[in-house]
VEXDREN-2710 file (C-alpha; in Angstrom, 1 decimal):
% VEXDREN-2710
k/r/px/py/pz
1/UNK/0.0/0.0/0.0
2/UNK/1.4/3.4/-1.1
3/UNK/2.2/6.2/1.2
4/UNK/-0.9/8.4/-0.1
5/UNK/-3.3/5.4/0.8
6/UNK/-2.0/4.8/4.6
7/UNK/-2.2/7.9/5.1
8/UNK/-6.0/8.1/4.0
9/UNK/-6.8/5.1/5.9
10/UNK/-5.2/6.7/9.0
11/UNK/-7.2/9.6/9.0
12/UNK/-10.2/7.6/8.1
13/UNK/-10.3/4.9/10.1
14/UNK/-7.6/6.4/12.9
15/UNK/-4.8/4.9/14.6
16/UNK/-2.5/6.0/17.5
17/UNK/0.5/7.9/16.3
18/UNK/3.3/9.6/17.8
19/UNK/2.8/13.1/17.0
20/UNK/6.5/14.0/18.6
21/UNK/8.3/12.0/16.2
22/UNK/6.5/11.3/12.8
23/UNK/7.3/13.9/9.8
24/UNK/5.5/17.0/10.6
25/UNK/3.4/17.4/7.6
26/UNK/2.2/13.8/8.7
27/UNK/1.0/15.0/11.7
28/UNK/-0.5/17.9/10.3
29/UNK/-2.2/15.8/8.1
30/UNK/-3.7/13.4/10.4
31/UNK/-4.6/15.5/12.7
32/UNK/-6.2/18.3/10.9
33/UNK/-8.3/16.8/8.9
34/UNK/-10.4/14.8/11.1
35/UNK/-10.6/18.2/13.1
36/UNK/-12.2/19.9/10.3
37/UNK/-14.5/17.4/9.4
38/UNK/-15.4/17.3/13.1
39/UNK/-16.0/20.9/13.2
40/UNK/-18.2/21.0/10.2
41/UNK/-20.3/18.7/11.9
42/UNK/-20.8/21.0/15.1
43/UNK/-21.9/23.9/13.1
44/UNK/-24.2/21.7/10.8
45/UNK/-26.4/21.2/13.3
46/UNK/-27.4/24.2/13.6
47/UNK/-27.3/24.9/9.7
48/UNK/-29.8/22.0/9.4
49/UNK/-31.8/23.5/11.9
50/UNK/-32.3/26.5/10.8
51/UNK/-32.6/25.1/7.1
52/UNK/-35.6/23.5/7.8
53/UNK/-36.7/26.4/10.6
54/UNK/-36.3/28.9/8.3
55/UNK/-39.5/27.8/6.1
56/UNK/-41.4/28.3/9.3
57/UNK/-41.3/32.1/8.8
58/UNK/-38.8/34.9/10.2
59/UNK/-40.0/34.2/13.7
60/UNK/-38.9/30.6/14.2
61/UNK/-35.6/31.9/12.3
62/UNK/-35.1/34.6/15.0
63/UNK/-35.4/32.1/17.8
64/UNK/-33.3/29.7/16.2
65/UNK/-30.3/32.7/16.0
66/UNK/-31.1/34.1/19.4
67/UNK/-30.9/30.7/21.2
68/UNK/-27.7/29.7/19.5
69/UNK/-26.4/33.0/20.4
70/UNK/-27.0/32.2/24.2
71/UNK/-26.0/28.8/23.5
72/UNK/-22.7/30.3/23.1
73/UNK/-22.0/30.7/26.6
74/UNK/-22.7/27.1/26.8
75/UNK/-20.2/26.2/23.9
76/UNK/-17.2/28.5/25.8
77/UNK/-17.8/26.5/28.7
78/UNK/-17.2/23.3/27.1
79/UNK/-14.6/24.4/24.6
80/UNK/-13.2/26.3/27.6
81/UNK/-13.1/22.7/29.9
82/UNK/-12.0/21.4/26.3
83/UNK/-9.0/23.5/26.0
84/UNK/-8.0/22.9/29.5
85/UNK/-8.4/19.5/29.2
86/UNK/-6.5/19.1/25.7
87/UNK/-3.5/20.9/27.7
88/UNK/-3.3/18.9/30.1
89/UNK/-3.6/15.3/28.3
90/UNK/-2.0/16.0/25.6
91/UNK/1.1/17.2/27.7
92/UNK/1.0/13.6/29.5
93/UNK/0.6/11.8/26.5
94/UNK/3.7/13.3/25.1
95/UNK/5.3/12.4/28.4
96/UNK/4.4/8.4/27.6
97/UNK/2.0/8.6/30.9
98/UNK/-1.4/7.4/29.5
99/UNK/-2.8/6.5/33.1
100/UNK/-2.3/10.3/34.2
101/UNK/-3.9/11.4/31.0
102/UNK/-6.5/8.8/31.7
103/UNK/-6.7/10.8/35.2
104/UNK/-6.6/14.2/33.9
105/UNK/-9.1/13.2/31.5
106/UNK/-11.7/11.8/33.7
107/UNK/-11.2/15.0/36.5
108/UNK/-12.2/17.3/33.2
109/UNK/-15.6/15.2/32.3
110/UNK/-16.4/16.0/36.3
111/UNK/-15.3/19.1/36.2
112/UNK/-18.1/19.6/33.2
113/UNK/-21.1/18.0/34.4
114/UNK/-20.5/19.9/38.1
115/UNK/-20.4/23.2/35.5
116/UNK/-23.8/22.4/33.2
117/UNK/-25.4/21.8/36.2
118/UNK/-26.4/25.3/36.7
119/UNK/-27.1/26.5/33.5
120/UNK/-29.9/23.2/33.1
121/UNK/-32.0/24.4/36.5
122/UNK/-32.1/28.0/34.7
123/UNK/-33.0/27.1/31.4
124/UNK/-35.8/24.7/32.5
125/UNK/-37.5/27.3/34.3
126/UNK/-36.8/30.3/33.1
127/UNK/-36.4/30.4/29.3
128/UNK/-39.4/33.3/28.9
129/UNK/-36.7/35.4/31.0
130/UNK/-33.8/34.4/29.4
131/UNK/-35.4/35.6/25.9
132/UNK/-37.2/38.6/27.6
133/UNK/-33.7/39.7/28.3
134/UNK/-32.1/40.0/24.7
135/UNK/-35.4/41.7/23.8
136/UNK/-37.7/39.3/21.9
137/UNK/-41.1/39.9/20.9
138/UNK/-43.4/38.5/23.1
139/UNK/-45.2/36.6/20.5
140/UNK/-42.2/35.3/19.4
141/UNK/-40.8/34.3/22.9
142/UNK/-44.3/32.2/23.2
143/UNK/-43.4/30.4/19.9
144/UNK/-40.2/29.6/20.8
145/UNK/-39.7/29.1/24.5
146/UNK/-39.9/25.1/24.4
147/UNK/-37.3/25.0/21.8
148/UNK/-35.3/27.5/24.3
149/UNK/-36.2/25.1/27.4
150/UNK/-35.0/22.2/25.4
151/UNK/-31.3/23.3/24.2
152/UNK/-30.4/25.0/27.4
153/UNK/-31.7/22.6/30.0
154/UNK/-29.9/19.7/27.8
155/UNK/-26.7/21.3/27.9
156/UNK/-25.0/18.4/30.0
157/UNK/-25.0/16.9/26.7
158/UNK/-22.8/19.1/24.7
159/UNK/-20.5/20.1/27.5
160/UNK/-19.5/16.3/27.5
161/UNK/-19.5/16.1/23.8
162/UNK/-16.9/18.8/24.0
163/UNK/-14.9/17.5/26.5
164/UNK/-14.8/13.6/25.1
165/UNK/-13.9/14.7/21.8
166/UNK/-10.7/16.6/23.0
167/UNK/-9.7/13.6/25.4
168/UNK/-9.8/11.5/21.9
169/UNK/-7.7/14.3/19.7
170/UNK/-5.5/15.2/22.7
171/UNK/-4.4/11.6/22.6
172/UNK/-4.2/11.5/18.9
173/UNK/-6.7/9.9/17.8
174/UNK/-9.1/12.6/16.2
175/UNK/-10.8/10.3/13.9
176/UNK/-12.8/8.5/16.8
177/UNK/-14.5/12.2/17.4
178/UNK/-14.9/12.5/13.9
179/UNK/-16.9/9.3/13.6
180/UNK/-19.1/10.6/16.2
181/UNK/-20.1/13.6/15.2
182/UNK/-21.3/12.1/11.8
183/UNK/-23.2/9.8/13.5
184/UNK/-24.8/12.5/15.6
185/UNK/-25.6/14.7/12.3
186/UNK/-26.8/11.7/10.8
187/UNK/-29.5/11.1/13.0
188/UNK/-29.9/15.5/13.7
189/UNK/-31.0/15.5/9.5
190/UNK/-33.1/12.4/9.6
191/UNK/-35.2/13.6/13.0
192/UNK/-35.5/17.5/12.2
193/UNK/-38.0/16.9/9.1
194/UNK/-39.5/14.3/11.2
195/UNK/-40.1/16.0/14.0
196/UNK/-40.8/19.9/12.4
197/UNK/-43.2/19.3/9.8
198/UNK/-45.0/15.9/11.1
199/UNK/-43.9/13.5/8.5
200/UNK/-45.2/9.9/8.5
201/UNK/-45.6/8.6/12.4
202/UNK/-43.5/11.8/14.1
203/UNK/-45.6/14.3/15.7
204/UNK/-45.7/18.2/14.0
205/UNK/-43.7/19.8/16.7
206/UNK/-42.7/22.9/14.3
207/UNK/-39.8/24.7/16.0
208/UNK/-39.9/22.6/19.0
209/UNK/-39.1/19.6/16.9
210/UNK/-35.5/21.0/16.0
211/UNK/-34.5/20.6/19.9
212/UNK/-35.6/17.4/20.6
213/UNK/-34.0/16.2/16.6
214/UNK/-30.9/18.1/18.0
215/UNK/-30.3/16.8/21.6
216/UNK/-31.1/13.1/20.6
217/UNK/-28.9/13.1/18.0
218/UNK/-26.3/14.8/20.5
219/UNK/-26.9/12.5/23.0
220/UNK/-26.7/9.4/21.3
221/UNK/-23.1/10.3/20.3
222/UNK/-22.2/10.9/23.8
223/UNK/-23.3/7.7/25.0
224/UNK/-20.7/6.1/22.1
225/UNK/-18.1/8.5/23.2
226/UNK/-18.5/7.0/26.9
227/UNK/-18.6/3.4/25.8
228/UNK/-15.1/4.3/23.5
229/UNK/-13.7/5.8/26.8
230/UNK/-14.3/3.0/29.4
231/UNK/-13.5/0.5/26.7
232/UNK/-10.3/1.7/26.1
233/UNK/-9.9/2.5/22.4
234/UNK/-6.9/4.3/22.6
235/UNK/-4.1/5.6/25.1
236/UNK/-6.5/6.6/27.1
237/UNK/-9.0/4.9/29.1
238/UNK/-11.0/5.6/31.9
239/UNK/-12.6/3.7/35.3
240/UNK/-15.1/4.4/37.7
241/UNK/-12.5/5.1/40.3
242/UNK/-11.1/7.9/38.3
243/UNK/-14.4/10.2/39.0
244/UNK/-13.9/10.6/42.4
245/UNK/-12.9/13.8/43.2
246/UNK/-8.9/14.3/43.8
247/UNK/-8.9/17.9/44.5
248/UNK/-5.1/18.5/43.3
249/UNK/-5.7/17.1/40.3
250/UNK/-9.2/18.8/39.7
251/UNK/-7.8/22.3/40.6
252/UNK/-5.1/22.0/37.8
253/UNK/-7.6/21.2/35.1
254/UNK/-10.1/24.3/36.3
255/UNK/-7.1/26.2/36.4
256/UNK/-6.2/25.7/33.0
257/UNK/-9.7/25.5/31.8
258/UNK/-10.6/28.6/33.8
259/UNK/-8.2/30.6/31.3
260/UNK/-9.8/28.5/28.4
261/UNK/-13.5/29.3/29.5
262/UNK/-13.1/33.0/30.3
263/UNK/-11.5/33.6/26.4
264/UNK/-14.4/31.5/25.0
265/UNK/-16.9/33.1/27.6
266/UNK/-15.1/36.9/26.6
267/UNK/-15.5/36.1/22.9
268/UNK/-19.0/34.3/22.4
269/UNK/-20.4/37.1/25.4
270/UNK/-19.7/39.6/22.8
271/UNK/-21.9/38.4/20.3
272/UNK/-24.8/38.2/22.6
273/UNK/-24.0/41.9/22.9
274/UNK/-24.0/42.2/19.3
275/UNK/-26.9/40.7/18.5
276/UNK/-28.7/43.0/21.3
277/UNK/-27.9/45.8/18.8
278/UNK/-29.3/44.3/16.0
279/UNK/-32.4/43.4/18.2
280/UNK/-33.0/47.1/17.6
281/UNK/-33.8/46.8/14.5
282/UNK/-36.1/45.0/12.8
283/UNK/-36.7/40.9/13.4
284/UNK/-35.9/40.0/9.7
285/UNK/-32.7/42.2/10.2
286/UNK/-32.0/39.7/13.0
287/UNK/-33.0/36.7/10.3
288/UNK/-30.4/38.0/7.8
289/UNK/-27.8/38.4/10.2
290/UNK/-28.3/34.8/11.9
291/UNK/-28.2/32.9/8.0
292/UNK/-25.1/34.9/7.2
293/UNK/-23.1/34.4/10.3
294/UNK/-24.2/30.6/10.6
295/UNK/-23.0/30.3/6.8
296/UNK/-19.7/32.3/7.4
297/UNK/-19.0/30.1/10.8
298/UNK/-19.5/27.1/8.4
299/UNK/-16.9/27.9/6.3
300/UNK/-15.2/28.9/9.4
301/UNK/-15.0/25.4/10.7
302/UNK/-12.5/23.9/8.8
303/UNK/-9.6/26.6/9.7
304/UNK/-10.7/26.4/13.2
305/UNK/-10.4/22.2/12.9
306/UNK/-6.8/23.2/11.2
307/UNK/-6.5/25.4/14.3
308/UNK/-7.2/22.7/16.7
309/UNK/-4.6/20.7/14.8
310/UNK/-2.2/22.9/16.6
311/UNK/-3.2/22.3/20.4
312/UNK/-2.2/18.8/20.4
313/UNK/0.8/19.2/18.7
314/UNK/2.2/21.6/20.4
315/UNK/1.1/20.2/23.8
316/UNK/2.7/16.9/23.0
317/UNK/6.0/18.2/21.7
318/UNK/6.5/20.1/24.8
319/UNK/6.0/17.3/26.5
320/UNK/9.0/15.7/24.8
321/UNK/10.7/18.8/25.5
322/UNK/11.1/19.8/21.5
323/UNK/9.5/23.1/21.9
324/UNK/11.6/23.8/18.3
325/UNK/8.9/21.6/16.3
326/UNK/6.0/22.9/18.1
327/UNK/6.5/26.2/16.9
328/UNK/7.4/25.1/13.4
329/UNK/4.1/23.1/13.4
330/UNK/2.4/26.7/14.1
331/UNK/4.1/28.2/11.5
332/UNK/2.8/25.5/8.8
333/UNK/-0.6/25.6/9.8
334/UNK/-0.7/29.2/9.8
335/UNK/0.4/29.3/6.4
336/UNK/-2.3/26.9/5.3
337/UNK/-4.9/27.8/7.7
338/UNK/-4.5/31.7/5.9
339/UNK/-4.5/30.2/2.4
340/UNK/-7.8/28.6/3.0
341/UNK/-9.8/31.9/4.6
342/UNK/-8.3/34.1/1.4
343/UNK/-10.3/31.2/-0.7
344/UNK/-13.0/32.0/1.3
345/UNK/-13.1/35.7/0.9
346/UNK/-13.5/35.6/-2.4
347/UNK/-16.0/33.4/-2.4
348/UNK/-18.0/35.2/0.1
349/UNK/-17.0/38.6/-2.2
350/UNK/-18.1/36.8/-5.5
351/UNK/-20.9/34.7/-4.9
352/UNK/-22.6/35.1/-1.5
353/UNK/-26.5/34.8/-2.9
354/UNK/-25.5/31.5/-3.9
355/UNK/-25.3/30.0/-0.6
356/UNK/-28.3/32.1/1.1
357/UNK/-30.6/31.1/-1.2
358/UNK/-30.7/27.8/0.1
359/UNK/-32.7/29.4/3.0
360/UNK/-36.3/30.1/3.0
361/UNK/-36.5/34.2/3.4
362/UNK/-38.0/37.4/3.2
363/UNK/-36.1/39.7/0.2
364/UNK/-34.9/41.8/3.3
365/UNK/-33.1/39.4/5.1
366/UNK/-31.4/38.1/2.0
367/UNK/-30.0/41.4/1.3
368/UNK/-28.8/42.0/4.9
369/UNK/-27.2/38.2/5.0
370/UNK/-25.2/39.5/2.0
371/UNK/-24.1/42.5/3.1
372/UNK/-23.0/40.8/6.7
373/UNK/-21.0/38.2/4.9
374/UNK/-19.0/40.6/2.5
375/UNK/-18.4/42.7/5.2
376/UNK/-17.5/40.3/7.9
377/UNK/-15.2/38.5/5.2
378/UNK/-12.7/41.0/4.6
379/UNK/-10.9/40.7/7.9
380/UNK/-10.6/36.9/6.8
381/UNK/-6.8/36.7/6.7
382/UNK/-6.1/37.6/10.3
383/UNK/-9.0/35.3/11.5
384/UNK/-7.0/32.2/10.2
385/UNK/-4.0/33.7/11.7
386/UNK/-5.6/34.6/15.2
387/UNK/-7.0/31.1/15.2
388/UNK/-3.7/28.9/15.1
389/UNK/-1.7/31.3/17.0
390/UNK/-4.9/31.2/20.1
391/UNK/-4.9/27.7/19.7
392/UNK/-0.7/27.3/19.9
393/UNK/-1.2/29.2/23.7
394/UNK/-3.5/27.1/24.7
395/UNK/-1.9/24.0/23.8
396/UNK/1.4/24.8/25.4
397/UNK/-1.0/25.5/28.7
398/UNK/-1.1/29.1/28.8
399/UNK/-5.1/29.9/28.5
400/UNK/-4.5/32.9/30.0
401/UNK/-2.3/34.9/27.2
402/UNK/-5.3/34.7/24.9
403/UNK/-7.6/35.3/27.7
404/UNK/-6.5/38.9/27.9
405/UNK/-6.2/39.5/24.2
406/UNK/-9.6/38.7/23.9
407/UNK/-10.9/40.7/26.5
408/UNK/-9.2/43.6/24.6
409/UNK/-10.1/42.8/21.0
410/UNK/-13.8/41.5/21.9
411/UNK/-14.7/43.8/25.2
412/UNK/-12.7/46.8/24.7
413/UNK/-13.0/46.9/21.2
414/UNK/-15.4/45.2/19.1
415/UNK/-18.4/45.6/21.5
416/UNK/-18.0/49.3/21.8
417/UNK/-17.1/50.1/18.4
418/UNK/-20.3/48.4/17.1
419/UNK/-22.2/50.5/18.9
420/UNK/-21.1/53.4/18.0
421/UNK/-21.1/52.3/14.1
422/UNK/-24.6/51.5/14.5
423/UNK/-26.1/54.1/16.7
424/UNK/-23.6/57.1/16.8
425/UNK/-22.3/57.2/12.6
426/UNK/-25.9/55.5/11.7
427/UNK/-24.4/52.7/10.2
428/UNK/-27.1/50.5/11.8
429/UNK/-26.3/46.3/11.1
430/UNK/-23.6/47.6/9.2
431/UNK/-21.9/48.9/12.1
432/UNK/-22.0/45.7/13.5
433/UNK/-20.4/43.8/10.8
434/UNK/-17.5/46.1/10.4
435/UNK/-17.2/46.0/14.1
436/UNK/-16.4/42.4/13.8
437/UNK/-13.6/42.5/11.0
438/UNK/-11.8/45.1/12.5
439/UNK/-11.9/44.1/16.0
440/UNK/-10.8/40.6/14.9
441/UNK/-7.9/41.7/12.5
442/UNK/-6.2/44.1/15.5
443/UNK/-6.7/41.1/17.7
444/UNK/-4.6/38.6/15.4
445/UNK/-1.8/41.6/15.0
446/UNK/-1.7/41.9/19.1
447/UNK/-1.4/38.2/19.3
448/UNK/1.3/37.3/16.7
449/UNK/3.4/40.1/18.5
450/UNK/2.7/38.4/22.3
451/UNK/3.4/35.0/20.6
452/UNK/6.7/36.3/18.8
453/UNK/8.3/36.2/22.3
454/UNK/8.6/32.9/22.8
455/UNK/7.3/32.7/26.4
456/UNK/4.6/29.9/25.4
457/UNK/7.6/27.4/25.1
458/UNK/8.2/27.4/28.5
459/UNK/5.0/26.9/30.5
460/UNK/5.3/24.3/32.8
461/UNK/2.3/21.4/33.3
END
């Protein structure tokens, strides 16, 4: 079997590889593209749903956006737990010490449910609020508030979906996380016709029936990721024992996810602000802008699975102590990583109807989808350069570098400055969108200078 073909069947079908010794475009290879298929899954979800929402009408639509935009603070806290965990596994693994990654990684799945715990008890009972407070219609919060109730009380579910899938790529095995977020998508596009319009046996649950399409397709992939994890399939696997709670241990990984939740929390918190704005303005303003920034977070995706890429590379060359090819493997991604968003640009320059008018809409919210993602799209070379240099702190364990970039770029910057675009220069949405490209390309300049210093190499685990 040629090179090409093992190499296909690797990332296919996965296999444990030692990231701190095989060639480095290899590793890139293996590692990056499983990541981007895996992140193109995340975000189809919601594209399916709001695919088949959107024929529902600009209300369902707007619910759809708004709840994923409060989702977010549910996705930092799992990316955030994520991050912290990839650090800290990844470091072991490149130390040969499976049964302390093992450890590490069953303290981080404890540390997640303790965390989604909360945020289930609020969203159960008070979803009207929740809505009430980001300024919804009350005739749409009545419409929607199930559907709300749903995705925020199930969150348990996609903080551990988070979590298990960075156990499996921080060990170097990507593929397995892969596999299961196909699966999961698989069953999310078969239930959400089902279950919206009534088809054959399935109840008409319209809106509602995106949830429950969403969380059993969700959960059913995290009760595979569990079995994979106990099992063994891997470096790592886990035992009952492991959950108890050894509070040395646990402090380390809410340490380092505490720097990983806080930038996730300081980034996705700004786009609840943002869409607050746009609230302002009218609901199929709100439609446009939720089709055009799910479609440019699509094509998003596969730069931030390329950025990923980077997190376990670095973390397990610095646990081999070759800090040298962890920065070279940041380099190479970069390059790639930038090559692939200037694709994207153009695309999104060129030919943005084609992609929105796969959504039912009003003529309004088409134009303003347009409009957000040409605009949004011209910052598109630092966003693939902010995304592997982030992602290069993190995996060398220091979550709090980017922490405070972001609370500069997204707080200090992009959350003010929209405002003022919109309601100070009358700019209105387009405030908003120009907000976000500028905000985001000062952010990648500050952080390629931070990372230029080379502190990152030497953060101790």
């Amino acid at each position: 079997m040629s090179k090409f073909f093992r190499v296909i069947r690797d990332i296919i079908i996965g296999s444990e590889q030692d990231y701190t010794s095989i060639p480095l475009k290899k590793a890139i290879l293996l590692l990056a593209i499983p990541m981007v298929f895996e992140m193109m899954c995340e975000s189809i979800f919601a594209l399916v749903d709001i695919y088949f929402v959107s024929h529902l009408g600009d209300d369902a639509t707007s619910i759809v956006g708004i709840t994923e935009s409060l989702m977010t603070v549910i996705y930092s806290l799992g990316m955030g737990v994520a991050l912290g965990t990839t650090g800290l596994v990844s470091r072991r693994i490149g130390e040969n010490n499976p049964v302390k990654a093992s450890e590490a990684a069953s303290q981080a799945i404890l540390l997640g449910i303790m965390l989604s715990a909360v945020i289930s008890i609020l969203g159960i009972i008070y979803p009207e609020r929740v809505l009430g407070m980001m300024n919804v219609e009350p005739d749409v919060i009545e419409k929607g508030k199930t559907y709300t109730r749903i995705l925020l009380g199930s969150n348990i579910i996609i903080m551990l979906l988070f979590i298990n899938n960075a156990i499996f790529r921080s060990a170097g095995n990507p593929a397995l996380s892969m596999w299961v977020l196909i699966f999961a998508n698989i069953v999310n596009i078969i239930l959400d016709p089902c279950l919206i319009r009534g088809l054959g046996p399935f109840p008409k649950l319209g809106v509602t029936g995106a949830a429950v399409a969403t969380t059993t397709g969700r959960g059913l992939a995290v009760i595979i990721q569990f079995y994979l994890l106990f099992k063994g399939k891997g470096k790592i696997k886990i035992y009952l024992s492991y959950f108890k709670i050894r509070l040395k241990l646990m402090w380390k990984v809410l340490y380092l996810s505490g720097g990983g939740i806080l930038q996730n929390l300081i980034a996705t918190s700004s786009w609840i602000f943002l869409y607050r704005i746009l609230a302002e303005y009218d609901k199929e303003v709100v439609a446009g802008y939720t089709i055009g920034i799910r479609l440019f977070i699509f094509f998003l995706l596969p730069a931030w699975g390329l950025s990923n890429s980077v997190s376990t590379l670095v973390g397990q060359n610095l646990g081999a102590n070759n800090p040298d090819r962890a920065q070279k493997a940041v380099w190479a991604t970069a390059i790639v990583n930038v090559a692939y968003m200037i694709i994207v640009m153009i695309l999104f320059l060129v030919v943005p109807d084609f992609f929105i008018q796969f959504f039912g809409t009003s003529e309004q919210s088409f134009n303003v989808a347009i409009r957000c993602m040409r605009i949004i799209c011209l910052g598109n070379i630092f966003y693939g350069l902010q995304m592997v240099i982030g992602q290069a702190f993190n995996g060398a364990g220091d979550t709090y570098t980017p922490t405070i970039l972001n609370i500069i770029g997204f707080w200090l910057l992009e959350v003010p400055l929209a405002a003022y675009l919109s309601f100070v220069l009358g700019w209105k949405e387009n405030g908003v969108f120009f907000s976000i490209c500028i905000a985001e390309t000062l952010l990648a300049l500050m952080s390629l200078y931070v990372f230029s210093k080379g502190k990152w190499k030497f953060k101790k685990l």
